[in-house]
C-alpha positions in Angstrom: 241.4 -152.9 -0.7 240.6 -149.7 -2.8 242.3 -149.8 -6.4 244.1 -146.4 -6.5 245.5 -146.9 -9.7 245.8 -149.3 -12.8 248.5 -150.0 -15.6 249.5 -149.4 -19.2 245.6 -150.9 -20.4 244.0 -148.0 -19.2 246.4 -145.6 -21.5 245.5 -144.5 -24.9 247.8 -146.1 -27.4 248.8 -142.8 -29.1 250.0 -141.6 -26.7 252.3 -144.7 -25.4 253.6 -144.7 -28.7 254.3 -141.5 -28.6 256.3 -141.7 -25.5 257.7 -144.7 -26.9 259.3 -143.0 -29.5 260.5 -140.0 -26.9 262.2 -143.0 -25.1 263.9 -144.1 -28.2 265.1 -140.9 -28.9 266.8 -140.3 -25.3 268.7 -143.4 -25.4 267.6 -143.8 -21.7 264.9 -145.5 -19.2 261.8 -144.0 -18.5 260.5 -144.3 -14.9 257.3 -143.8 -14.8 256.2 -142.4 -11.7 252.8 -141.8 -12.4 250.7 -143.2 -15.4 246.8 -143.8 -15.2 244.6 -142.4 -12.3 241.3 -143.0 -11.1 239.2 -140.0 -10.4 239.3 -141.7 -6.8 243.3 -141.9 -7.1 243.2 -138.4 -8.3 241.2 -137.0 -5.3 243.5 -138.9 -2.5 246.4 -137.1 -4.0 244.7 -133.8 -3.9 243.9 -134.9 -0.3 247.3 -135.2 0.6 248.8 -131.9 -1.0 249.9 -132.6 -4.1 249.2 -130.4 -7.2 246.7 -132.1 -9.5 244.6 -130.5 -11.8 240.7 -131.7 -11.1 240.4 -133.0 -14.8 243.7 -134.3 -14.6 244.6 -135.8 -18.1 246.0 -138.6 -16.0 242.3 -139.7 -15.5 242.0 -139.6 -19.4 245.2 -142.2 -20.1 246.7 -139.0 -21.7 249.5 -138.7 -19.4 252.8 -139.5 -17.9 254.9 -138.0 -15.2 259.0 -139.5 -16.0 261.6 -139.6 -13.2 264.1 -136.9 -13.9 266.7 -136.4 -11.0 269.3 -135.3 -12.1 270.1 -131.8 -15.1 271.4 -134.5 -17.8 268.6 -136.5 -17.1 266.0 -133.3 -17.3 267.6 -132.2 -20.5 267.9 -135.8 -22.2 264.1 -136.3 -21.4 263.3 -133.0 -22.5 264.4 -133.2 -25.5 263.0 -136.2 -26.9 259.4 -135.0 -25.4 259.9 -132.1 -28.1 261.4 -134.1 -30.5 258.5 -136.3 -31.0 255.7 -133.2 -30.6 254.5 -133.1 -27.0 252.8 -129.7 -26.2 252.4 -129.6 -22.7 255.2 -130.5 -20.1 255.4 -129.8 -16.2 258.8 -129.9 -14.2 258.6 -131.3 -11.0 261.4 -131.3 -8.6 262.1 -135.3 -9.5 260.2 -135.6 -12.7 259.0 -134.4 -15.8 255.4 -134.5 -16.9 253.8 -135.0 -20.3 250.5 -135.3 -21.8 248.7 -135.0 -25.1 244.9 -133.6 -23.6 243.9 -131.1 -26.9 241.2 -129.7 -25.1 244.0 -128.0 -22.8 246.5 -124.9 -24.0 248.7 -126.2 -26.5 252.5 -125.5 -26.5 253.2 -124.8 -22.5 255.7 -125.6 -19.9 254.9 -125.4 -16.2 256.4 -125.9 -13.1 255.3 -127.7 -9.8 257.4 -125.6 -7.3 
């Protein structure tokens, strides 16, 4: 079958280590929901409703969306995300996206609703 998407090797080391360090900080798991994407991956998405940007940083290895259900978690997570310097984080209903794509605005927080 068709790859839709592929692990941590496709991810740019800065910014795993990076979100490493946000980890450290909260004290708790991240769940990744969504790491890498193909372009393909990225389309079939778009194809089935959900938000995506077309030059998704995703596609780049610059992104991460983290499993945030619950206020404690949303906080915990946010806070380490800014702790460590990210610039650009989505809320989702169920998770929290970060990236570190410079050739997007700088210093943004978005929502998915």
């Amino acid at each position: 079958g068709e790859v839709l998407a592929t692990g941590k090797d496709n991810m740019d080391i800065s910014f795993l280590k990076k979100l490493d360090h946000a980890r450290d900080i909260a004290g708790i798991p991240f769940k990744i929901n969504s790491g890498f994407r193909t372009p393909e991956y990225n389309k079939y998405l778009e194809s089935k409703g959900y938000k995506v940007a077309k030059n998704s940083p995703h596609m780049k290895g610059l992104a991460a969306d983290i499993s945030a259900k619950t206020s404690k978690q949303r906080y915990t997570i946010l806070n380490a995300l800014l702790k460590v310097g990210f610039k650009r984080i989505g809320f989702g209903e169920t998770f929290i996206h970060c990236n570190t794509d410079e050739t997007k605005s700088q210093e943004i927080v978005w929502t998915y609703y």
